[in-house]
C-alpha positions in Angstrom: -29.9 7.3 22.5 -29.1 6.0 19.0 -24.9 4.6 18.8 -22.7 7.2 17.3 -20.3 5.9 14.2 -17.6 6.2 16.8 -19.6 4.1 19.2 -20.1 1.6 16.5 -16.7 1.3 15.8 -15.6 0.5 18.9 -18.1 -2.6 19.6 -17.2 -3.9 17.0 -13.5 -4.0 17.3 -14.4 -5.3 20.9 -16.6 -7.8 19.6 -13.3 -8.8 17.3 -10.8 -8.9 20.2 -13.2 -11.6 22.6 -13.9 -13.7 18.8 -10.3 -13.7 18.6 -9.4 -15.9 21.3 -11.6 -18.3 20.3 -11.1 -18.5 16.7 -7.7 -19.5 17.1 -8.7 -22.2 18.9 -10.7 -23.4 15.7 -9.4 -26.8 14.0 -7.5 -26.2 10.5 -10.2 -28.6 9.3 -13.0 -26.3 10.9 -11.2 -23.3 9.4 -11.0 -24.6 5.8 -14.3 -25.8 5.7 -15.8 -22.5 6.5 -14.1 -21.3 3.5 -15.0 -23.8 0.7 -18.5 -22.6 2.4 -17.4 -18.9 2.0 -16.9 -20.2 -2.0 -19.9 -22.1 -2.6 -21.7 -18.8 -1.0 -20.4 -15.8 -3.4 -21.4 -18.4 -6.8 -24.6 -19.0 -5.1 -25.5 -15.5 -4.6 -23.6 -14.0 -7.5 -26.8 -12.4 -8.7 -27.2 -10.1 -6.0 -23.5 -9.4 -6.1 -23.2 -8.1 -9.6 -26.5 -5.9 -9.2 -24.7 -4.6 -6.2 -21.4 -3.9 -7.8 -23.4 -2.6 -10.8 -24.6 0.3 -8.4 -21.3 0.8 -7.4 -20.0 1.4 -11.1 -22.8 3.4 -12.4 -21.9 5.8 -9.7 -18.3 5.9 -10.3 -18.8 6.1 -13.9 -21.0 9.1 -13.3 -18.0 10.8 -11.2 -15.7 9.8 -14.2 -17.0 12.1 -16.7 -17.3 15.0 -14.3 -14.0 14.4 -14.0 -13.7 12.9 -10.4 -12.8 9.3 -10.6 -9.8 8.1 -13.1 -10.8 4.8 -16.0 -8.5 3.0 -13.8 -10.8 3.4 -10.5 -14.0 2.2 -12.5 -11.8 -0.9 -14.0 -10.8 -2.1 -10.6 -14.1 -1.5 -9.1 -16.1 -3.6 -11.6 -16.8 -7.1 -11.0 -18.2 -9.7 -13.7 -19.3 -13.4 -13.6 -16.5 -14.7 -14.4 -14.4 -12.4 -11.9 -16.5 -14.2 -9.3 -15.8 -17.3 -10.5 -12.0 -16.3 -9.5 -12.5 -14.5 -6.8 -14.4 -18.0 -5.2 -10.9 -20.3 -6.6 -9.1 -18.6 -4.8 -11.4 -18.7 -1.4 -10.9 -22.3 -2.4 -7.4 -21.6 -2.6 -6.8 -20.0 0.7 -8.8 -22.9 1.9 -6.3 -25.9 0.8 -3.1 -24.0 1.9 -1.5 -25.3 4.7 -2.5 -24.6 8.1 0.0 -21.7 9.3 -0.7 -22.4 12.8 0.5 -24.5 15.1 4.2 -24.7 13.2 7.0 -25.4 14.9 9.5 -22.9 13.9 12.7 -24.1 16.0 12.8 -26.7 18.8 16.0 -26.1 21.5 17.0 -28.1 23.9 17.8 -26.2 27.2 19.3 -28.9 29.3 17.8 -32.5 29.5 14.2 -32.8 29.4 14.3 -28.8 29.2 12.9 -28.2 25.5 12.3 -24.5 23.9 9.9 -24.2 21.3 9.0 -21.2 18.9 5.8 -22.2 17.3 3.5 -19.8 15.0 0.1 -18.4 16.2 -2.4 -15.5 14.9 -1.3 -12.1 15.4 -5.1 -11.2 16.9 -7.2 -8.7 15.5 -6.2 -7.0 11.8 -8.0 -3.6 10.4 -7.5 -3.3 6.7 -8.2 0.1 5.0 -8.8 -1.1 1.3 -9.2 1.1 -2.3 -11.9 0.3 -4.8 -11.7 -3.5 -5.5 -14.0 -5.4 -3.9 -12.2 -8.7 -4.2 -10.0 -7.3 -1.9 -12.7 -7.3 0.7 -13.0 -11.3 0.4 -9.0 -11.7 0.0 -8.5 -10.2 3.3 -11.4 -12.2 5.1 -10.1 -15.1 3.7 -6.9 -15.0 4.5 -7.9 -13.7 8.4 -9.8 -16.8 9.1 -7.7 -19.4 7.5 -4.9 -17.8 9.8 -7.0 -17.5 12.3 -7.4 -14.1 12.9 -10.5 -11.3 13.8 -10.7 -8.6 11.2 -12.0 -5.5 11.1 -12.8 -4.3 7.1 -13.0 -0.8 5.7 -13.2 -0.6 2.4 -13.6 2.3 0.0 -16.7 4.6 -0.7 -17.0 4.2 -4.1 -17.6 -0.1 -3.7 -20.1 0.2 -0.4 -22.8 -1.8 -2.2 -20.8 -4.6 -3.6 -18.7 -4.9 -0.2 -22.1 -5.0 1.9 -23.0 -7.7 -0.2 -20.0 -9.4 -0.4 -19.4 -9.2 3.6 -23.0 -10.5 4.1 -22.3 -13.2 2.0 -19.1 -14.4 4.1 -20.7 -13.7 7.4 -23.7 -15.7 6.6 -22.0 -18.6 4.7 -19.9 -19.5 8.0 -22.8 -19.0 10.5 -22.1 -20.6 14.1 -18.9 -22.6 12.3 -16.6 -19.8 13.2 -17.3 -17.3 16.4 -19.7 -14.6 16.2 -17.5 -11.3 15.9 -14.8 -12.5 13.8 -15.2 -10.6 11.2 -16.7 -6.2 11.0 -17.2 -4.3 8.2 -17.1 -0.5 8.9 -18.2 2.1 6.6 -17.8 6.3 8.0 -14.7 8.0 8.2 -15.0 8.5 12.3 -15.2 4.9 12.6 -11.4 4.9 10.9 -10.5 7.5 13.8 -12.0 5.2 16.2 -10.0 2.4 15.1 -6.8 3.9 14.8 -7.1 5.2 18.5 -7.3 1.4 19.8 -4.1 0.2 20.1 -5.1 -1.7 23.1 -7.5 -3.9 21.1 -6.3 -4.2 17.8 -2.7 -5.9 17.3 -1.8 -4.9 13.2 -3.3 -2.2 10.5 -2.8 -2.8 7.2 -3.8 0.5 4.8 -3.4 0.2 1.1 -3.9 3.1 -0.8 -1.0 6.3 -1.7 2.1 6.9 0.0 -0.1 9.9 1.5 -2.6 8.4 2.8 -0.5 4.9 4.4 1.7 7.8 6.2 -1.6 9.7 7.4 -2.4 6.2 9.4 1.1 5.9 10.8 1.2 9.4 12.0 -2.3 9.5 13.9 -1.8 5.7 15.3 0.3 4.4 17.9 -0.5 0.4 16.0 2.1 -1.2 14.1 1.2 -0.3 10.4 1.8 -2.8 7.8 1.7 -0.3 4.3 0.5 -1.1 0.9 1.6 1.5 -1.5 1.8 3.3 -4.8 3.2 0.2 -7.1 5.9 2.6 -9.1 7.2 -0.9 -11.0 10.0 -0.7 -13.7 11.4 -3.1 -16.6 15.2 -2.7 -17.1 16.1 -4.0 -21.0 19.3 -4.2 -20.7 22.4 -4.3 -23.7 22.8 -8.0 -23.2 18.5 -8.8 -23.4 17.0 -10.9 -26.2 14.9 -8.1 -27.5 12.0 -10.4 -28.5 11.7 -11.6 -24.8 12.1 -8.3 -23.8 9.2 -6.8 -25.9 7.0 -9.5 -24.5 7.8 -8.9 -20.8 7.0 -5.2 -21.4 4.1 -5.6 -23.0 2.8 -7.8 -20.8 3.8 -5.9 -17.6 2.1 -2.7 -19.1 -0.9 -3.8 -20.9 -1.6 -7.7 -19.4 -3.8 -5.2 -16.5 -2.4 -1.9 -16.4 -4.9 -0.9 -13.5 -2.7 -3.0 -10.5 0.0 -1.8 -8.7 2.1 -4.8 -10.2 2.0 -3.1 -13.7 5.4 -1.4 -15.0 4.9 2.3 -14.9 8.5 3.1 -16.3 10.4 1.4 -19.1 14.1 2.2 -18.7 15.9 0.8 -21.9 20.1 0.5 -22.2 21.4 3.0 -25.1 23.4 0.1 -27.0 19.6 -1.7 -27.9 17.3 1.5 -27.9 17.3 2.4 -31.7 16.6 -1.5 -32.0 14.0 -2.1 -29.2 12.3 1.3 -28.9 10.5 0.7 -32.5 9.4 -2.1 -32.3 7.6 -1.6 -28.1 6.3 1.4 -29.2 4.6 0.2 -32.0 3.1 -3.0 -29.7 1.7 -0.3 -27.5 0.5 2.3 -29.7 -1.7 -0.8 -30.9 -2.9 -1.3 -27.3 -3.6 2.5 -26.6 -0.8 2.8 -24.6 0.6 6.5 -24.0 4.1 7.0 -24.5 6.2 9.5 -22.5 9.5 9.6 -23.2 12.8 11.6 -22.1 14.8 13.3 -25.3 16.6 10.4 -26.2 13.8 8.3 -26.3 12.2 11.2 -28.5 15.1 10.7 -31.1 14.1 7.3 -31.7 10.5 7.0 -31.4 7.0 9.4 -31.5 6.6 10.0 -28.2 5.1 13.3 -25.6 7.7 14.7 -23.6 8.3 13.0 -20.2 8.2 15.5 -17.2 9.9 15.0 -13.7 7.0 14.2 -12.8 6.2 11.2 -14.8 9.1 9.5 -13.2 7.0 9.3 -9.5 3.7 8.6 -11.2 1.6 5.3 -10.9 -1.0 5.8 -13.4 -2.4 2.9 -12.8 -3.5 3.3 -16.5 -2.3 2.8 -20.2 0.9 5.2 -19.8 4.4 4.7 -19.7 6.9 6.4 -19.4 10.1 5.6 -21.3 13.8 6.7 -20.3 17.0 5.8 -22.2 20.2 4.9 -19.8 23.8 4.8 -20.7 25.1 1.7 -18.3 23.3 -1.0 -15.8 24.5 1.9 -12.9 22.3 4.1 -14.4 19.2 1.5 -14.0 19.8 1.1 -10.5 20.3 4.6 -9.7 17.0 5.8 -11.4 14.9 2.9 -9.6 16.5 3.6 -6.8 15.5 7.5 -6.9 12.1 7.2 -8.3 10.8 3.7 -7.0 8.5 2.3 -4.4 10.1 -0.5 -3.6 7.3 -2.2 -5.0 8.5 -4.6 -8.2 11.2 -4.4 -10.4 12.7 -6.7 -13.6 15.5 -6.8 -15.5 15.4 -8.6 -19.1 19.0 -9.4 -19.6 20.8 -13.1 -21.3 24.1 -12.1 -19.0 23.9 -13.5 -15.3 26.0 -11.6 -13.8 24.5 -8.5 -14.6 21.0 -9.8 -13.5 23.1 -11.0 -10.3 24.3 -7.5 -9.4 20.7 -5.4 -10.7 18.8 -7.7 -8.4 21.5 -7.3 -5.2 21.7 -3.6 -6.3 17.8 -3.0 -6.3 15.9 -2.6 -2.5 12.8 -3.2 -3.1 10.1 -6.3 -1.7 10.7 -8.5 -5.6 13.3 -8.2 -8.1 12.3 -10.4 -11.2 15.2 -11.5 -14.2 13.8 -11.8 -17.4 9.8 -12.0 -16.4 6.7 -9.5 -16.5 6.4 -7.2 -12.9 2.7 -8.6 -12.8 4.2 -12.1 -11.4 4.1 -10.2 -7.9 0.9 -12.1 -6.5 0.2 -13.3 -4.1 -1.8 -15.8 -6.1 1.1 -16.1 -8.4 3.2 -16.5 -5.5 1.5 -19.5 -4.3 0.8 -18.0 -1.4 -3.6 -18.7 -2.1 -4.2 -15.1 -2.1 -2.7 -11.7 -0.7 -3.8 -9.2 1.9 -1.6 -6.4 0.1 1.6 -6.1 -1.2 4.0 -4.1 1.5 6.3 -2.0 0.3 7.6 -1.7 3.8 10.1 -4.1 6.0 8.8 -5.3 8.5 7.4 -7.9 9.6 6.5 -8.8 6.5 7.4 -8.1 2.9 5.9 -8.5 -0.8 2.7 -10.3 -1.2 1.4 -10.9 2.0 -0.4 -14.3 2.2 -1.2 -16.7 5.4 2.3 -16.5 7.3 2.6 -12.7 7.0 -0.6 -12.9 9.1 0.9 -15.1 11.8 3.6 -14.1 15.1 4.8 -16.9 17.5 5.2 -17.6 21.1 7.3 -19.6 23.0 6.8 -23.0 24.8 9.0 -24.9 27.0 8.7 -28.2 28.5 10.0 -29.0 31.1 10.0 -31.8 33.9 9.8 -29.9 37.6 13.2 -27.1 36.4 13.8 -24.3 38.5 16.4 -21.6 37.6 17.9 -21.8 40.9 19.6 -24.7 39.7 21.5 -22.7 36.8 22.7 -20.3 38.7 25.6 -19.7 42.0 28.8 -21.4 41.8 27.3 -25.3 41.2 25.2 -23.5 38.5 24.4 -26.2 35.8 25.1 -26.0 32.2 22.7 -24.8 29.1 23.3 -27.4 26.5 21.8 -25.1 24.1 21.2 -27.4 21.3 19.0 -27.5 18.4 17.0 -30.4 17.2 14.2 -31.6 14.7 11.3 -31.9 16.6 7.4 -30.5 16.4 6.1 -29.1 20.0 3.4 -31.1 21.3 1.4 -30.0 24.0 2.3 -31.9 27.5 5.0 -34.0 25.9 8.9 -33.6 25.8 10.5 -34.7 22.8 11.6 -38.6 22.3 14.7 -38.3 20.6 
């Protein structure tokens, strides 16, 4: 009897739970040298890559002019030499970060020769549900293994040739350096179903697509959900910005790659400076292609199409903005706060103070003062590379990189203790003391 996709999908994510165990017992040295392998691999077979993703593009370029993919898709889908060439940096990248295991977060001492530790360890086995961009396929892997996790890849329809490639690539580029089962790529919808039902076996999921679809995998899984979302960013020029920096940052955060969920979708512009700033942007844009929408006072100032409620909640993901004209910094805040994602927002403003309370006033994972919204990388970050940005809380925020893929546990050491002795009338003391110290296996602390 042939295996069912459902069938599939669950040896594999039981194949990832037993590699698991053992892959966090890898060496940081074992890890990182599996990825500078990873890198060497995707140059080395960067031919068959880009016919792959070529597939890929020719198809979506076909359902773009019946109307069924957007320019924006087909942008992020495609791949080039010199995108490979990146995409392999930052393998590299990931590689030379610091190992995020084995960290001693806080050391405690419990009584004498009684030592607490809290020290960082892989979470266990990730599933990522991922949208067109197939360097997201070899961000995610790389940032599973350096952090030593298992990972279970879905990525989108419209980029199944270039990420069967890609995974093929990675899988055979580490060979028996990292356990077999480490890492699964699954392609058919029921295999998603199976995945979100096996909550016993797999720890995190991490879905990055629309505010629809991340709330479709919370509500049919009982696995904490770490979301990526809709990127609705905004640029706040406010009365007391230098307008030349401020028509460089909004340029830049519209038109620098105005397919990512980093790039400003709204540009909200303080009264006092509109008749002086408005001019000047639009005219930067128009030269880029970039659609204006703009509420009624924008539309005194400048040529622009009329903005509709909707534009407000839109990431287009494309070379649109919309532009709206506030009276104070209150106003700012309030609009963000109503129409945002809690993605990325930026202020462009010479008066601290004001940048001090937008950025307390402002909930979302980065506030930025005088720079573009595309700063929120993970790359950018310093972080080597990014799994997604969350939009949510918890447990991790912003640009997720190596440590957002790491929990902890707790050690002690001890030397024959028994909690019998800190307890009854001649109960002894907790010292409960803090201390500098990194936990090593066997060994109590010599300070």
């Amino acid at each position: 009897m042939s295996e069912t996709a459902g069938d599939t999908a669950t040896r594999k994510v039981e194949a990832a739970e037993a590699a698991a165990l053992d892959l966090a017992q890898l060496s940081d040295e074992e890890r990182r040298d599996a990825l500078f392998d990873v890198a060497d691999a995707i140059e080395a077979e960067a031919d068959a890559i880009l016919a792959a993703n070529e597939e890929d593009v020719a198809e979506a370029e076909a359902m773009l002019d019946r109307g069924e993919y957007s320019q924006a898709l087909v942008d992020r889908l495609r791949l080039s030499e010199s995108k490979l060439e990146d995409i392999a940096e930052m393998v590299r990248s990931v590689a030379e970060q610091d190992d995020p295991l084995g960290k001693t977060l806080s050391a405690r001492e419990l009584d004498a020769d009684l030592e607490l530790y809290k020290v960082a360890v892989p979470i266990g086995v990730i599933a990522t549900v991922f949208e067109s961009r197939p360097d997201a396929l070899v961000q995610i892997a790389s940032l599973a293994l350096k952090s030593g996790n298992a990972v279970i890849l879905k990525g989108g329809s419209e980029a199944s040739e270039s990420n069967r490639v890609l995974y093929e690539t990675i899988v055979e580029a580490v060979g028996d350096a990292v356990p077999d089962g480490w890492a699964h790529l699954i392609e058919a919808r029921e295999d998603v179903d199976t995945v979100l039902e096996m909550d016993d076996a797999v720890d995190l999921l991490m879905p990055r697509g629309s505010s629809e679809f991340v709330q479709y995998i919370q509500d049919n899984t009982s696995i904490p959900v770490l979301g990526h979302t809709e990127g609705i960013c905004h640029v706040y020029v406010d009365s007391e910005a230098d307008l030349d920096m401020a028509g460089d940052v909004a340029y830049d955060a519209k038109v620098q790659y105005p397919a990512v969920c980093n790039a400003v979708e709204t540009l909200l512009v303080h009264e006092d400076v509109a008749a002086e700033f408005l001019p000047n942007i639009a005219a930067r844009y128009r030269d880029a292609g970039v659609e204006i929408r703009g509420d009624e006072a924008t539309r005194e100032i400048i040529d622009a199409e009329a903005a509709t409620a909707a534009d407000w909640d839109t990431e287009y993901g494309d070379l649109i903005v919309a532009v709206r004209v506030v009276d104070s910094l209150d106003a700012a805040v309030d609009h963000v706060t109503t129409h945002g994602s809690k993605h990325t927002e930026s202020i462009v403003t010479a008066d601290a103070d004001r940048a001090g309370r937008f950025m307390r006033s402002i909930d979302s994972a980065s506030v930025f003062h005088n720079v573009s919204t595309r700063f929120a990388d993970g790359y950018r970050y310093g972080l080597g590379a990014e799994v997604g940005i969350s939009t949510g809380k918890i447990h991790a925020r912003g640009p997720v990189g190596l440590e957002g893929l790491t929990t902890y546990k707790y050690h002690i050491e001890g030397d024959g203790h028994v909690v019998a002795s800190y307890a009854g009338e001649d109960a002894l003391p907790f010292t409960h003391e803090e201390f500098d110290g990194e936990w090593v296996p066997g060994r109590r602390s010599d300070r």
